[in-house]
N, CA, C, O and CB atoms as a CASP TS submission, in Angstrom:
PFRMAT TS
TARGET T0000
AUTHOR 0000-0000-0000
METHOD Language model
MODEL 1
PARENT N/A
ATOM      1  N   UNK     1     114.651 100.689 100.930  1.00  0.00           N
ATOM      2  CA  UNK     1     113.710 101.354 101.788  1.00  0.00           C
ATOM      3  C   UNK     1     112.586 101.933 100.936  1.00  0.00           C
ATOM      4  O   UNK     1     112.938 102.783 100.118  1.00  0.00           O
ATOM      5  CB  UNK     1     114.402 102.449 102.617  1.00  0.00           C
ATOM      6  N   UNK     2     111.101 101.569 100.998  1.00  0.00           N
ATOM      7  CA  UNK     2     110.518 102.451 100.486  1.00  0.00           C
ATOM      8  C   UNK     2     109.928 101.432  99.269  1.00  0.00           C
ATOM      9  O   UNK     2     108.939 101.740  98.605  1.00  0.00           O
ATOM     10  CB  UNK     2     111.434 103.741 100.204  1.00  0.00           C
ATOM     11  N   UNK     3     110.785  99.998  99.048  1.00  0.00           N
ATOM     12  CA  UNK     3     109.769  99.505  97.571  1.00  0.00           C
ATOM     13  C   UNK     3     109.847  98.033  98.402  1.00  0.00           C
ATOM     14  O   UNK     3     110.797  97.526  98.998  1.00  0.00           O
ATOM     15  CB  UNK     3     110.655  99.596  95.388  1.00  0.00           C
ATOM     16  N   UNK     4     108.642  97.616  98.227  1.00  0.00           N
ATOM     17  CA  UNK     4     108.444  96.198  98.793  1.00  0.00           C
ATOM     18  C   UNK     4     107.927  95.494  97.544  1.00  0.00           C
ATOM     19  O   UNK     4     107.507  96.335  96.749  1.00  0.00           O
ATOM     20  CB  UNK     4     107.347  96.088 100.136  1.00  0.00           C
ATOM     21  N   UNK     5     107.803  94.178  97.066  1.00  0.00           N
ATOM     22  CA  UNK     5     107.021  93.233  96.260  1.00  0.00           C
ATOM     23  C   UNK     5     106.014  92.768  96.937  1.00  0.00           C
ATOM     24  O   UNK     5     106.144  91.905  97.805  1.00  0.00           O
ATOM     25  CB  UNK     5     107.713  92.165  95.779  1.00  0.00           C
ATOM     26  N   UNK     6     104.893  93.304  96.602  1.00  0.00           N
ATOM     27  CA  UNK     6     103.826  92.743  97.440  1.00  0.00           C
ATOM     28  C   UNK     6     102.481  92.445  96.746  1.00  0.00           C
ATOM     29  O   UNK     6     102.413  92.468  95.518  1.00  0.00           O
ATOM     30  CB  UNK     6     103.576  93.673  98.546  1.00  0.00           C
ATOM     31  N   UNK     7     101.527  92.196  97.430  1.00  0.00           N
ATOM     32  CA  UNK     7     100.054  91.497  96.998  1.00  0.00           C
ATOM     33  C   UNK     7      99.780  93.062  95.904  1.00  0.00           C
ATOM     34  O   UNK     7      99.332  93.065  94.758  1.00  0.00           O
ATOM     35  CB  UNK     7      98.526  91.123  98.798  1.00  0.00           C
ATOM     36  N   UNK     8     100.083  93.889  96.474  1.00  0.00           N
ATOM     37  CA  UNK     8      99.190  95.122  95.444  1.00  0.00           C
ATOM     38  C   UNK     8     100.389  94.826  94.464  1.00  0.00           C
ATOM     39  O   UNK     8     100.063  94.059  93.558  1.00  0.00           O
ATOM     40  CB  UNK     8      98.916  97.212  96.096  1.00  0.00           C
ATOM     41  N   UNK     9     101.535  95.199  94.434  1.00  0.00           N
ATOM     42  CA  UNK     9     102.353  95.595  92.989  1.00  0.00           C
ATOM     43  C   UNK     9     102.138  94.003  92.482  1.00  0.00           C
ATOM     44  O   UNK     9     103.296  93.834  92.099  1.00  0.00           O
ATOM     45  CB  UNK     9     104.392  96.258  93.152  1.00  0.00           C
ATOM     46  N   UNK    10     101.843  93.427  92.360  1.00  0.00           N
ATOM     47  CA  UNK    10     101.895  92.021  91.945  1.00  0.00           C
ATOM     48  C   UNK    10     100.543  91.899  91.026  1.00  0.00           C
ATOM     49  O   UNK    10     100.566  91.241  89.986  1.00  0.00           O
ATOM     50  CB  UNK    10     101.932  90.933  93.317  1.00  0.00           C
ATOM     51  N   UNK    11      99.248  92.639  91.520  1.00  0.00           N
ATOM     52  CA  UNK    11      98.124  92.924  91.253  1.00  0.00           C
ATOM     53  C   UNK    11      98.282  93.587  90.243  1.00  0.00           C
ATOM     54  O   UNK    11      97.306  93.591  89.492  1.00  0.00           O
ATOM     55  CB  UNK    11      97.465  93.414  92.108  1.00  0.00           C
ATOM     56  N   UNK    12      99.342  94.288  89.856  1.00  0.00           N
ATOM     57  CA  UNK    12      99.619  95.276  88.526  1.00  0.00           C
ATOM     58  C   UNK    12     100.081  94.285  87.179  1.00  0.00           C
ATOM     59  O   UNK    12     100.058  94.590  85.987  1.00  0.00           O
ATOM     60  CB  UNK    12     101.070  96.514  88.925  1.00  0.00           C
ATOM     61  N   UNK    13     100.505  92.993  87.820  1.00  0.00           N
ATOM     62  CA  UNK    13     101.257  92.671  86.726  1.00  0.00           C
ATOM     63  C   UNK    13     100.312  91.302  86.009  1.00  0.00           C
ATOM     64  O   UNK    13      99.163  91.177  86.431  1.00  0.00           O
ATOM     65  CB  UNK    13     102.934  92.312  87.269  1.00  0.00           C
ATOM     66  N   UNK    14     100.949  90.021  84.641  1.00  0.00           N
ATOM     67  CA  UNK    14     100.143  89.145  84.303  1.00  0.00           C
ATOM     68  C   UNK    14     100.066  88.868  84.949  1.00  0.00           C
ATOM     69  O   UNK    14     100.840  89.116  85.874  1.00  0.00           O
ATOM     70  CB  UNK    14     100.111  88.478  83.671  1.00  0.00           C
ATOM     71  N   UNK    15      98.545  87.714  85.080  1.00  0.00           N
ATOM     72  CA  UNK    15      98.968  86.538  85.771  1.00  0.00           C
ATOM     73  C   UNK    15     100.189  85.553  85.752  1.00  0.00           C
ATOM     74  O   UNK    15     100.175  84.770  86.702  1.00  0.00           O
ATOM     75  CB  UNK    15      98.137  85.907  85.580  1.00  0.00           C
ATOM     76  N   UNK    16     101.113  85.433  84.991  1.00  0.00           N
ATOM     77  CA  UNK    16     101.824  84.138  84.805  1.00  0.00           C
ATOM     78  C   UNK    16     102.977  84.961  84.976  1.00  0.00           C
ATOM     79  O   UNK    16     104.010  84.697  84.360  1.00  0.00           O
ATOM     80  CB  UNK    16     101.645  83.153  83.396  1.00  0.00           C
ATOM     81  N   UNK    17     102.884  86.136  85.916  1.00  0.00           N
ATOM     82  CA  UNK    17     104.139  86.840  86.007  1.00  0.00           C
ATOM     83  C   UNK    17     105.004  85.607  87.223  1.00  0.00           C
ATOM     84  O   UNK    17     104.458  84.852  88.027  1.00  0.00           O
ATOM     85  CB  UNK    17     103.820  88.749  86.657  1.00  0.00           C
ATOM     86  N   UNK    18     106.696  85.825  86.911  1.00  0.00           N
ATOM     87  CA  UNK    18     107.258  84.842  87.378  1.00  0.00           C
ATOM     88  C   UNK    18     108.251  86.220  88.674  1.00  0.00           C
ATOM     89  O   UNK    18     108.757  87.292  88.341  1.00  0.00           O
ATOM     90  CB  UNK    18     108.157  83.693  85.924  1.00  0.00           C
ATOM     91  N   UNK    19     108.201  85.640  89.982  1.00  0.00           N
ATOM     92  CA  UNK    19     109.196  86.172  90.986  1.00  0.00           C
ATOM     93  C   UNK    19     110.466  85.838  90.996  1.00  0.00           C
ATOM     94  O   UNK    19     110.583  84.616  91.084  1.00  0.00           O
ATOM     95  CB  UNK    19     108.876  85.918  92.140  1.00  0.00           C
ATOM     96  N   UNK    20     111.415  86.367  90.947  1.00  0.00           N
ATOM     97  CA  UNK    20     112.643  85.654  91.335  1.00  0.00           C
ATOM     98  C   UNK    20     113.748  86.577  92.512  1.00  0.00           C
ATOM     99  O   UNK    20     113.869  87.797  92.399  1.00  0.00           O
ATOM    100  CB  UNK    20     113.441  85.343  89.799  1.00  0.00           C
ATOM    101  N   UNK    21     114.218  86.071  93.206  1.00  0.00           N
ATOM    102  CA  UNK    21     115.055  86.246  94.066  1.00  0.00           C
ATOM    103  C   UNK    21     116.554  86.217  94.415  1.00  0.00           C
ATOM    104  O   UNK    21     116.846  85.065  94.734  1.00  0.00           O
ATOM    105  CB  UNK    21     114.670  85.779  94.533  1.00  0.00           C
ATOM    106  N   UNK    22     117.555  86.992  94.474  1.00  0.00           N
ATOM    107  CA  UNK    22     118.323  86.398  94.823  1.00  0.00           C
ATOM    108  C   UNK    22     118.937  86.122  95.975  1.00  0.00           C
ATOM    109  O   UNK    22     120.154  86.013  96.121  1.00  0.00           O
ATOM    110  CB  UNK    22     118.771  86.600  94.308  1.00  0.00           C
ATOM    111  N   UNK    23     117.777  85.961  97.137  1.00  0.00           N
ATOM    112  CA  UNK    23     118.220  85.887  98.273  1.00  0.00           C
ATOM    113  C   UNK    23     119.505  86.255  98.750  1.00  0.00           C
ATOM    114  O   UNK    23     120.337  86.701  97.960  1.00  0.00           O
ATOM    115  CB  UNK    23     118.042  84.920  98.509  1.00  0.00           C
ATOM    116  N   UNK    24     119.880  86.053 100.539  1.00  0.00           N
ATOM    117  CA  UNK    24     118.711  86.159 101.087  1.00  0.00           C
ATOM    118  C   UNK    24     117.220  87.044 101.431  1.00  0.00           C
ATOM    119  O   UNK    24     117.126  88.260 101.597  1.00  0.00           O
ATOM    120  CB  UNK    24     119.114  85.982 101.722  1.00  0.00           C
ATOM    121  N   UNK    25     116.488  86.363 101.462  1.00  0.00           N
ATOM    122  CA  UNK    25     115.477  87.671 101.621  1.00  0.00           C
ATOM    123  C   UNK    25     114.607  87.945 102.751  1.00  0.00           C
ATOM    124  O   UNK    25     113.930  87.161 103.417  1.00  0.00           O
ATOM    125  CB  UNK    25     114.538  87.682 100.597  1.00  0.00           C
ATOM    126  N   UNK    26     114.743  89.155 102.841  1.00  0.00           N
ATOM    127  CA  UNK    26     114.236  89.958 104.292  1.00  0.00           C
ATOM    128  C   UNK    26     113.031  90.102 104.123  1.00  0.00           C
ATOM    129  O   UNK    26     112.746  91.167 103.575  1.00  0.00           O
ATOM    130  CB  UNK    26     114.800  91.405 104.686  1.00  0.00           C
ATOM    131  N   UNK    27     111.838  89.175 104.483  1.00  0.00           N
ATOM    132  CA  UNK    27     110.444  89.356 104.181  1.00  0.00           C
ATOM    133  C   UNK    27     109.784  89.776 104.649  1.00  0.00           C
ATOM    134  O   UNK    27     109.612  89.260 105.753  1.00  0.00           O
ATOM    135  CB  UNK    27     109.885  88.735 104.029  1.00  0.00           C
ATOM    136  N   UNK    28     108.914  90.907 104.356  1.00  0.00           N
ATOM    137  CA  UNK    28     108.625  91.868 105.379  1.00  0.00           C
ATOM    138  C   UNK    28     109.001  92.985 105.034  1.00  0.00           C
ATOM    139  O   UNK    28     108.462  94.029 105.398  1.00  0.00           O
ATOM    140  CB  UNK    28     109.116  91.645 106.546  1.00  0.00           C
ATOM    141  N   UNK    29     110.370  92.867 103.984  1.00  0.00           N
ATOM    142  CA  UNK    29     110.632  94.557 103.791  1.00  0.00           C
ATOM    143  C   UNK    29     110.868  94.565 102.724  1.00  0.00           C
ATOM    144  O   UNK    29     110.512  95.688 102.366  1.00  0.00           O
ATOM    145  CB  UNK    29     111.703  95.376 104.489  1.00  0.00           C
ATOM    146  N   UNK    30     111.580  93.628 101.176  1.00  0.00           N
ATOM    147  CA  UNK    30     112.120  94.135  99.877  1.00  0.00           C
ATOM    148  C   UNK    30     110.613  92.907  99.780  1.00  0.00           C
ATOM    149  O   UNK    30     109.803  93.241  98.915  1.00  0.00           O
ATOM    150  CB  UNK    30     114.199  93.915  99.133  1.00  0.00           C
ATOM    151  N   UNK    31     110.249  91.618 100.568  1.00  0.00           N
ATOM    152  CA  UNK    31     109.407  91.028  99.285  1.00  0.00           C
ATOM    153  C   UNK    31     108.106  90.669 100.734  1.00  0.00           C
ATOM    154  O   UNK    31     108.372  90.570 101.932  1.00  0.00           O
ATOM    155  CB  UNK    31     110.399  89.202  98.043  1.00  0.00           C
ATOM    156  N   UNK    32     107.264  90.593 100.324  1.00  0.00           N
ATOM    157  CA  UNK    32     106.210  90.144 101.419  1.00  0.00           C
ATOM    158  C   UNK    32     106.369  88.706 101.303  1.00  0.00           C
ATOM    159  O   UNK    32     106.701  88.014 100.341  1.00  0.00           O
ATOM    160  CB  UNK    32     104.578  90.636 101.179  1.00  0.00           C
ATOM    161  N   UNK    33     106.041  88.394 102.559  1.00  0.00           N
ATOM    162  CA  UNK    33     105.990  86.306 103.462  1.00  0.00           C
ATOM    163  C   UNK    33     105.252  86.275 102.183  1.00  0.00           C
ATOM    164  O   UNK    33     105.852  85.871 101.187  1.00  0.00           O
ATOM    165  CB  UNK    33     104.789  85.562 105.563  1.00  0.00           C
ATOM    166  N   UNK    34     104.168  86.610 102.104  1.00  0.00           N
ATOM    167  CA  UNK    34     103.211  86.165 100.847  1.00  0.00           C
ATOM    168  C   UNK    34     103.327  85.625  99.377  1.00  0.00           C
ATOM    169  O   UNK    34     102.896  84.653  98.757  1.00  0.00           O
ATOM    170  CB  UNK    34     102.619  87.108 100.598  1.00  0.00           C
ATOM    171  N   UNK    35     104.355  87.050  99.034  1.00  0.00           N
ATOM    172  CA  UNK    35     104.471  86.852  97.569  1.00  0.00           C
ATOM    173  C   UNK    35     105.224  85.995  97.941  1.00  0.00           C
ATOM    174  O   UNK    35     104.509  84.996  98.016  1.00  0.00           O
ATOM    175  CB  UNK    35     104.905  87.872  96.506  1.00  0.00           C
ATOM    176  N   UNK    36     106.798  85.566  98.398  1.00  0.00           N
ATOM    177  CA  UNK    36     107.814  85.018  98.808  1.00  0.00           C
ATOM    178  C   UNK    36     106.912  83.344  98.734  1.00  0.00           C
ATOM    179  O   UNK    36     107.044  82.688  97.700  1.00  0.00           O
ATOM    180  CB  UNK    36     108.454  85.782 100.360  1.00  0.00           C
ATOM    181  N   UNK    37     106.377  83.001  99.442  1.00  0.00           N
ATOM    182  CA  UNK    37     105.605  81.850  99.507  1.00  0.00           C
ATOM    183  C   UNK    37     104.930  81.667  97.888  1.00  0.00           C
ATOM    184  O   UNK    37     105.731  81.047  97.190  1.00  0.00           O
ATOM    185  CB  UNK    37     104.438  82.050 100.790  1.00  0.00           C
ATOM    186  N   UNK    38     104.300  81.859  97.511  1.00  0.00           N
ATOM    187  CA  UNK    38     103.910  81.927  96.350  1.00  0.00           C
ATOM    188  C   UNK    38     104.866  81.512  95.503  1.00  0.00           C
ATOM    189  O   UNK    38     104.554  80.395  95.091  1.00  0.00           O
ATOM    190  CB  UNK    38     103.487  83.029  96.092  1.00  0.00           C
ATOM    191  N   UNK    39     106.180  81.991  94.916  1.00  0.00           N
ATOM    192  CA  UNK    39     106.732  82.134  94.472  1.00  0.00           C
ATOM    193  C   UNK    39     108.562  81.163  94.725  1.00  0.00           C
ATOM    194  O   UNK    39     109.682  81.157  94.213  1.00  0.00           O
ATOM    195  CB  UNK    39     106.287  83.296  94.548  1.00  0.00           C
ATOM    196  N   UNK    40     107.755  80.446  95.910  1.00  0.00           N
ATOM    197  CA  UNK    40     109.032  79.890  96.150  1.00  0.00           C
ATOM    198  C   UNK    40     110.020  79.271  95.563  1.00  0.00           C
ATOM    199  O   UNK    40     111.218  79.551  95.610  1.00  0.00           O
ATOM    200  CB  UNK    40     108.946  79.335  96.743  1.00  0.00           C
ATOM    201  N   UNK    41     109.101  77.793  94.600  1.00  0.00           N
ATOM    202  CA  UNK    41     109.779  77.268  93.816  1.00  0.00           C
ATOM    203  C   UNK    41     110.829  78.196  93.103  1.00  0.00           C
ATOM    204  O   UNK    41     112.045  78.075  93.251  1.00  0.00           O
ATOM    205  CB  UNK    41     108.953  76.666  93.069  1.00  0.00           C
ATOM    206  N   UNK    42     110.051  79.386  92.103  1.00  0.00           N
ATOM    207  CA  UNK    42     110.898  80.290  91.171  1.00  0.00           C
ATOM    208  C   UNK    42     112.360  80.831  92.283  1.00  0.00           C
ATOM    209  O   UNK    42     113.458  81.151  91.828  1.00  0.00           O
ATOM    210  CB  UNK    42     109.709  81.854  90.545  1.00  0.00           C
ATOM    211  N   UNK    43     112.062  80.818  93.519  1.00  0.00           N
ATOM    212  CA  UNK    43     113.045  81.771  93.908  1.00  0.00           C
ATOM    213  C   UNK    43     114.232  80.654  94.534  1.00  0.00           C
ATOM    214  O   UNK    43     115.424  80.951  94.449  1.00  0.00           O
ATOM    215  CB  UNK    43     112.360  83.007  95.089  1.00  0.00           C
ATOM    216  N   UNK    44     113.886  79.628  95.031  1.00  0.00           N
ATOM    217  CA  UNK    44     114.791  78.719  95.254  1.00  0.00           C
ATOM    218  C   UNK    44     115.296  78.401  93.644  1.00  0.00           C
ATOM    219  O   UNK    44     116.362  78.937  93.341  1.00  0.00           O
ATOM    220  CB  UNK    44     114.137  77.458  96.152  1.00  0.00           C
ATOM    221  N   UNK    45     114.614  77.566  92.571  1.00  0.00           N
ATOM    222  CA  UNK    45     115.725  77.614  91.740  1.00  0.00           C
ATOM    223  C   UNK    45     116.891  78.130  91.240  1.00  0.00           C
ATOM    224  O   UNK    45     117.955  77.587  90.942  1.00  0.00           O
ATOM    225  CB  UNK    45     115.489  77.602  91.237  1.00  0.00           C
ATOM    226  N   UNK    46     116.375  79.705  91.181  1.00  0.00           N
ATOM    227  CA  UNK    46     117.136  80.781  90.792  1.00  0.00           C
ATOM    228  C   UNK    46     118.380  80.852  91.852  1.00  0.00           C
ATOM    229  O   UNK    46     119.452  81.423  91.656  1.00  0.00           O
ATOM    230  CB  UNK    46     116.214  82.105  90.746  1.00  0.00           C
ATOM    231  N   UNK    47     118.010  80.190  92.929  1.00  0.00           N
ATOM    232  CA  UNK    47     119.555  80.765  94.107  1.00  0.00           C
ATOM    233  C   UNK    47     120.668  79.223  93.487  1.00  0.00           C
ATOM    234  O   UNK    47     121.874  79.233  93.238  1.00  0.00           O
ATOM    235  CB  UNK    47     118.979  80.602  96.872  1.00  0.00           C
ATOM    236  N   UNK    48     119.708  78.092  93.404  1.00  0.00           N
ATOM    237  CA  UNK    48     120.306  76.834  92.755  1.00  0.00           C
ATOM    238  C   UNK    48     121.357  76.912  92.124  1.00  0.00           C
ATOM    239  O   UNK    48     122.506  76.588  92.424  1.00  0.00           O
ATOM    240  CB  UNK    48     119.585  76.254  91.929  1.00  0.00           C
ATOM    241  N   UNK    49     120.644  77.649  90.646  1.00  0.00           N
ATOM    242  CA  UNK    49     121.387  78.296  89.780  1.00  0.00           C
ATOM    243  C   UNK    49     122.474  78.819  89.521  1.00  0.00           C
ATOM    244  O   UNK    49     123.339  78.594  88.674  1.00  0.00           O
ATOM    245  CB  UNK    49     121.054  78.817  89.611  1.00  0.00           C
ATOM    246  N   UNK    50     122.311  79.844  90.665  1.00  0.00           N
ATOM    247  CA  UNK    50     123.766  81.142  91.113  1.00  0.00           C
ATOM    248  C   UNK    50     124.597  80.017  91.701  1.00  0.00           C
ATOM    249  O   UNK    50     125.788  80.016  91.390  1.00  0.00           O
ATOM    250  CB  UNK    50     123.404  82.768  92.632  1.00  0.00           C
ATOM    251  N   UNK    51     124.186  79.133  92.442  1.00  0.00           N
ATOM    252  CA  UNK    51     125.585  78.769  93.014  1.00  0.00           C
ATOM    253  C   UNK    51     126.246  77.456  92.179  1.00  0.00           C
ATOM    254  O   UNK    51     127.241  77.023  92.760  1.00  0.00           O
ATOM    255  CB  UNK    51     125.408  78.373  94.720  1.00  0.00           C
ATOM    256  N   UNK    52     126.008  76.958  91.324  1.00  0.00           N
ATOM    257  CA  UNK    52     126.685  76.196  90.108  1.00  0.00           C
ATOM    258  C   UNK    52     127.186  77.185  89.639  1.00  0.00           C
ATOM    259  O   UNK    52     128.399  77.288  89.821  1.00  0.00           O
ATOM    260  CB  UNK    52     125.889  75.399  89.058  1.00  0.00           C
ATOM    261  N   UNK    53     126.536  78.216  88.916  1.00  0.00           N
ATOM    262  CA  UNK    53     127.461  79.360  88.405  1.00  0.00           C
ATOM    263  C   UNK    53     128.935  79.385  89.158  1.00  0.00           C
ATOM    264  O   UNK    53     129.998  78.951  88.713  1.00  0.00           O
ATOM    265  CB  UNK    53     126.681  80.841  88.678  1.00  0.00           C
ATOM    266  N   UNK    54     128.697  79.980  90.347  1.00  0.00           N
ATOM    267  CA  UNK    54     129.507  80.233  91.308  1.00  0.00           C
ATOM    268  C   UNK    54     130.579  79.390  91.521  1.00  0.00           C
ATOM    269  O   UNK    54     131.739  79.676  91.818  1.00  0.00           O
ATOM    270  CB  UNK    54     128.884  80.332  92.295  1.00  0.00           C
ATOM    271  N   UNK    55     129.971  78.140  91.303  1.00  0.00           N
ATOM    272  CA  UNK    55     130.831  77.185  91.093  1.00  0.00           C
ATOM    273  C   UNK    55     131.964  76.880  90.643  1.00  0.00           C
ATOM    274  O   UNK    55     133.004  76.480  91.167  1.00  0.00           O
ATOM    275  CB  UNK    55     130.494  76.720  90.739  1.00  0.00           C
ATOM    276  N   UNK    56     131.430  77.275  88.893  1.00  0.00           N
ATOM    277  CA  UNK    56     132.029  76.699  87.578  1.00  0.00           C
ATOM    278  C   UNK    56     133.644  78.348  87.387  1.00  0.00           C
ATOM    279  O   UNK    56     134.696  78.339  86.749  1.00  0.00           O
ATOM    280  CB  UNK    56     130.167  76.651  85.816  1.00  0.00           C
ATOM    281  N   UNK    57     133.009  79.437  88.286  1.00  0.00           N
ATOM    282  CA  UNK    57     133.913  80.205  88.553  1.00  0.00           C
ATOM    283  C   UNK    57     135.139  79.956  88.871  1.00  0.00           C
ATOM    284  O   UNK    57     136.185  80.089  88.235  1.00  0.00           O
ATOM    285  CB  UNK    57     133.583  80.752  89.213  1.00  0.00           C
ATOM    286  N   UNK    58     134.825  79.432  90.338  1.00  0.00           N
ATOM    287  CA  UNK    58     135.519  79.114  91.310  1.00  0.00           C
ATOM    288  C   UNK    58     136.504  78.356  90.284  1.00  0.00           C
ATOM    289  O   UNK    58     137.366  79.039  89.732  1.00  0.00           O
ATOM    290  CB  UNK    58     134.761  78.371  92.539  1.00  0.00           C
ATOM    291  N   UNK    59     136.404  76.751  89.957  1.00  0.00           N
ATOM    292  CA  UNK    59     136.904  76.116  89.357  1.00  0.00           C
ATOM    293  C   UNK    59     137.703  76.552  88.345  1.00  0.00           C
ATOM    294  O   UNK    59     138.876  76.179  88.373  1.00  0.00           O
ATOM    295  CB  UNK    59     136.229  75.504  89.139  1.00  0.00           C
ATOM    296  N   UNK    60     137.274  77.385  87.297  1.00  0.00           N
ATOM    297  CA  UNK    60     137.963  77.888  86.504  1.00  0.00           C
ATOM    298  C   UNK    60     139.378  79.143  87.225  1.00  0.00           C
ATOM    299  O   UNK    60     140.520  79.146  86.764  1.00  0.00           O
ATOM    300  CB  UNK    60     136.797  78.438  85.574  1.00  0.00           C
ATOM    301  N   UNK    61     139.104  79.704  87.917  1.00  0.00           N
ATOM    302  CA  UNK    61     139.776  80.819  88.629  1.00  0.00           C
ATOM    303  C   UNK    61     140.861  79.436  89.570  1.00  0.00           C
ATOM    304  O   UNK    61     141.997  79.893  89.439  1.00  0.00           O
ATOM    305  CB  UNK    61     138.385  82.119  89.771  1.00  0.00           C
ATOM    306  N   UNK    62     140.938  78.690  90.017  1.00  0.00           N
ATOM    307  CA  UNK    62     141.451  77.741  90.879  1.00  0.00           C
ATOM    308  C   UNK    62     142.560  76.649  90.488  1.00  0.00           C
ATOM    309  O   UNK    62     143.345  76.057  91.228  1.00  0.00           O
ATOM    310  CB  UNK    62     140.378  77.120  91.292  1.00  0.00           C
ATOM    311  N   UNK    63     142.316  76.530  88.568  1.00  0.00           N
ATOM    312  CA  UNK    63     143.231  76.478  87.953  1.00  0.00           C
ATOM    313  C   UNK    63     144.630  76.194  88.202  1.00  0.00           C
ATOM    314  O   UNK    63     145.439  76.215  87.274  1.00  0.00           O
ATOM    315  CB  UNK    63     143.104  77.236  87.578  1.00  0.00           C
TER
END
């Protein structure tokens, strides 16, 4: 409540600043449609990611 990612805090940072997510995300309230769009690629990989992780868990724990 109270901190969003948006066009202004984004304005603070480099340009080649990178977003990431770990969904799901409520847009509109932790990240704006905007940045979220922008940033999609970075934020879909990153969920990619988690769930191979998640994966390689599973597998190991399943043993």
């Amino acid at each position: 409540m109270g901190y969003c990612v948006d066009e202004s805090l984004m304005a603070l940072t480099s340009k080649d600043c990178m977003v990431q997510h770990c969904l799901p995300a409520h847009r509109g309230e932790e990240i704006s449609a905007d940045v979220f769009e922008a940033h999609a690629d970075e934020i879909f990989d990153e969920a990619e990611n988690r769930l191979h992780a998640q994966k390689a868990v599973m597998a190991l724990l399943m043993k």
